[in-house]
C-alpha positions in Angstrom: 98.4 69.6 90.2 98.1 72.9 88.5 99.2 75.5 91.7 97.4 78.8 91.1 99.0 82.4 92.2 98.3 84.8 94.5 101.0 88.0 94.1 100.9 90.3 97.2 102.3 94.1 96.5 104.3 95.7 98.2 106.3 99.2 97.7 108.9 100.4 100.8 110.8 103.3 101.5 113.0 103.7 103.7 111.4 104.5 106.8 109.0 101.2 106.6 112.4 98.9 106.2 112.5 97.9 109.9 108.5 97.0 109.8 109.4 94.3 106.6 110.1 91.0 108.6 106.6 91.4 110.8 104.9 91.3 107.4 107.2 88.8 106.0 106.0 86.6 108.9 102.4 87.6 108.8 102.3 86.5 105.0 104.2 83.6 105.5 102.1 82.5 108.1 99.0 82.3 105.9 97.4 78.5 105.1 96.0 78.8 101.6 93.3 76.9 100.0 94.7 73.6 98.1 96.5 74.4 94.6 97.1 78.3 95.2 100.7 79.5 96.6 101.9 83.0 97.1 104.4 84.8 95.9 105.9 88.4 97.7 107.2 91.3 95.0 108.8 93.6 97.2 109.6 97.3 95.5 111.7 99.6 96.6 111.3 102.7 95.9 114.7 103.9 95.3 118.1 102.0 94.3 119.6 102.2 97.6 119.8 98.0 97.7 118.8 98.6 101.3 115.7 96.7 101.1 116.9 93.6 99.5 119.4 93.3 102.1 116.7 93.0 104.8 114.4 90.8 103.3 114.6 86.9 104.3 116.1 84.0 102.2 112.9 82.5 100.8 112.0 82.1 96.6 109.0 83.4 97.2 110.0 86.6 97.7 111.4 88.6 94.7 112.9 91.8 95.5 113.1 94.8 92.5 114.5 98.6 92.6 113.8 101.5 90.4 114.0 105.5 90.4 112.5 106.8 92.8 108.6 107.8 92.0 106.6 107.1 94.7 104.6 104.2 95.7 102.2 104.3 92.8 105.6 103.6 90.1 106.4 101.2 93.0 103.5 99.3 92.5 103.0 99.4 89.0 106.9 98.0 89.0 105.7 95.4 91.0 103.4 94.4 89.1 105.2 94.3 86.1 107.4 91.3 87.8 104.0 89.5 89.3 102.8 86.3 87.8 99.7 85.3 90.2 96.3 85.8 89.2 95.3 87.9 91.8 97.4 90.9 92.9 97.1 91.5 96.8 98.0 94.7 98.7 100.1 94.8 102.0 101.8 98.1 102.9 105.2 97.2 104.1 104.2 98.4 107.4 100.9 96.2 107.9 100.1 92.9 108.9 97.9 90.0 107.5 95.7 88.6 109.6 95.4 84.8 110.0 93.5 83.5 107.1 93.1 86.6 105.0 94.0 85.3 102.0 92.2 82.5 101.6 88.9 84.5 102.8 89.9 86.4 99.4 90.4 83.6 97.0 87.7 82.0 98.4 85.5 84.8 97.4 87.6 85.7 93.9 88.0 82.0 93.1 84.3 81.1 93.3 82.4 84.6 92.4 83.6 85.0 88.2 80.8 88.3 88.4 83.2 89.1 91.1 86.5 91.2 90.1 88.2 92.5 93.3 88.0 92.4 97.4 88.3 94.0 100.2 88.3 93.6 103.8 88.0 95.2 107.6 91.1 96.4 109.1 92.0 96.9 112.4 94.3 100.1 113.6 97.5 98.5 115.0 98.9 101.1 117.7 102.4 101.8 118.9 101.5 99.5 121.9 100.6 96.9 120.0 97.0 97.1 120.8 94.3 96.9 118.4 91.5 99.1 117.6 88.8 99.5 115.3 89.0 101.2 112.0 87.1 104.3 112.7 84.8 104.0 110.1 81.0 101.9 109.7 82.1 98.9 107.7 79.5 98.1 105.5 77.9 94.4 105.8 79.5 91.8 104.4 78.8 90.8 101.1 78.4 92.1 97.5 79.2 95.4 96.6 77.6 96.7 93.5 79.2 98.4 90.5 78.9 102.2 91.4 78.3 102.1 95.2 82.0 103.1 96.1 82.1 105.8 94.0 78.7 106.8 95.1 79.4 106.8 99.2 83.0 108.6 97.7 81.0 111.6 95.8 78.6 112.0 98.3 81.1 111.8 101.5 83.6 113.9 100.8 86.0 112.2 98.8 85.7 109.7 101.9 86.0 105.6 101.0 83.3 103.1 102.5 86.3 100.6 102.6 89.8 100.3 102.9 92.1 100.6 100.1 95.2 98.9 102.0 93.0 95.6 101.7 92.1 95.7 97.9 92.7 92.4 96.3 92.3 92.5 93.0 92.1 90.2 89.6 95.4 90.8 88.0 93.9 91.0 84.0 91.6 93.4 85.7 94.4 95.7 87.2 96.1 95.7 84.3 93.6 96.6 81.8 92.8 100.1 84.0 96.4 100.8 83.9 97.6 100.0 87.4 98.2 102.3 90.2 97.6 106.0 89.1 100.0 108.3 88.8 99.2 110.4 91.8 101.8 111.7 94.6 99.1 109.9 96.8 95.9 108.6 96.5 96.9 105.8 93.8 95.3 102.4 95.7 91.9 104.8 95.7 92.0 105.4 92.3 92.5 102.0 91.1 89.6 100.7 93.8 87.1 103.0 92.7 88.0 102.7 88.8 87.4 98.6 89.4 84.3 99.5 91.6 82.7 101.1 88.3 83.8 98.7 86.1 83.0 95.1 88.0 81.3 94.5 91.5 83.6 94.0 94.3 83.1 91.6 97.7 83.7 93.2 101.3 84.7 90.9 103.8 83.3 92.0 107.2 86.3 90.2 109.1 89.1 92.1 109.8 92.3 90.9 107.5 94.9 93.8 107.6 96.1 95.6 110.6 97.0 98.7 109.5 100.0 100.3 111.9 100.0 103.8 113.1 103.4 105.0 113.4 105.6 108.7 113.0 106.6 107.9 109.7 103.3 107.1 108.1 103.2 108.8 104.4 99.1 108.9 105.7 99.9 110.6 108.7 101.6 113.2 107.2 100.5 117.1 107.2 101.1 117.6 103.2 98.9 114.4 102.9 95.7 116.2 103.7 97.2 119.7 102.2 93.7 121.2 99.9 96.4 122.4 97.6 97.1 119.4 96.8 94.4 116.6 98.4 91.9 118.0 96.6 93.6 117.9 92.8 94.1 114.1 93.8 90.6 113.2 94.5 88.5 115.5 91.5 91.0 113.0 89.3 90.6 110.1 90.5 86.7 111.0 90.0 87.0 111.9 87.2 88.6 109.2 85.8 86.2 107.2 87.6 83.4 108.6 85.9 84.9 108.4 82.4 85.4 104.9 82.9 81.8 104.4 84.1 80.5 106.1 80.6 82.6 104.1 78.6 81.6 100.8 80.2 77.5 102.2 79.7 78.3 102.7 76.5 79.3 98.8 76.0 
């Protein structure tokens, strides 16, 4: 039998080492569909060897370092060592929920109109309760080329989905250049720039919990800061709408 990949990303520093063996478990946890396997690149961000040393004795997971630039490089690093056909997001500090993979190849496996996914997400508190994302989900279904990077214009450089859910076909990733080169803000860019390029799928059930913790780089005060917030987004526009002339232009 021909076994088909899935690659799930994921960039750590430091702080998100002691969250790696819940996600470990919640990814090795996952029942796939027949034929498809996964396989875990884990990229620290840093050469500190501190993440390798924490991560479990399984072949699936393949561990890299590199100089330190961020989790966009860390990403893009990751990438460069994947070998699935779809490249999955999981933050080192989240958790997949039961089935969410296979609600994501199902989708990418039998939609070729369709070139990435994404899903709900429940907040996963220091308690360890769960709460809703506070955001309107919209419905499940197709999401046309454009309609992200409409709702993103016209909301404040807001998303309609969540960008720590994107799954994504990997010839697709690669041909719009990865992660962006941002300081923060890279898994937008690379959703919207697919979302002009191809139609994506939204899954209405949840398949990440997303953990709210101290050391979130989200939760941070320079992550909002206009001097630099707003730089981010008017490029990842921009690049958005270059792409979305070019592929007019086809």
């Amino acid at each position: 039998m021909v076994r088909v990949k899935i690659s799930v990303i994921t960039p750590v520093h430091p702080p998100s080492i002691p969250y790696l063996a819940d996600a470990y478990e919640s990814l090795r946890s996952q029942e796939l569909p027949g034929g498809w396997t996964w396989e875990w690149l884990v990229q620290e961000d840093g050469r500190t060897g501190k993440v390798a040393a924490s991560l479990p004795d399984d072949p699936r997971v393949l561990s890299g370092t590199g100089r330190p630039g961020g989790p966009g490089t860390a990403r893009n690093m990751a990438m460069a060592r994947s070998s699935g056909d779809l490249l999955r997001v999981l933050d080192a500090d989240d958790r997949l929920t039961p089935g969410a993979l296979a609600r994501e190849i199902e989708v990418l496996a039998g939609r070729s109109d369709v070139g990435w996914t994404t899903c709900s997400v429940l907040d996963l508190m220091p308690d360890g309760s769960t709460v809703g994302w506070q955001h309107a989900d919209p419905p499940d279904g197709t999401l046309h080329q454009g309609d992200v990077l409409g709702y993103f214009r016209n909301n404040r450089y807001r998303l309609p989905v969540h960008p720590a859910t994107l799954c994504i076909r990997r010839d697709l990733a690669l041909a719009l250049g990865g992660w962006m080169a941002l300081p923060g803000g890279e898994d937008t860019g690379l959703l919207i720039a697919a979302s002009v390029v191809t139609d994506g799928y939204f899954i209405a059930e949840p398949g990440l919990l997303y953990r709210k913790h101290p050391d979130q780089i989200t939760g941070q005060a320079n992550w909002t800061a206009p001097s630099e917030w707003m730089p981010r987004m008017r490029l990842i526009e921009a690049r958005a709408l270059a792409l979305q002339d070019l592929w007019k232009q086809r």
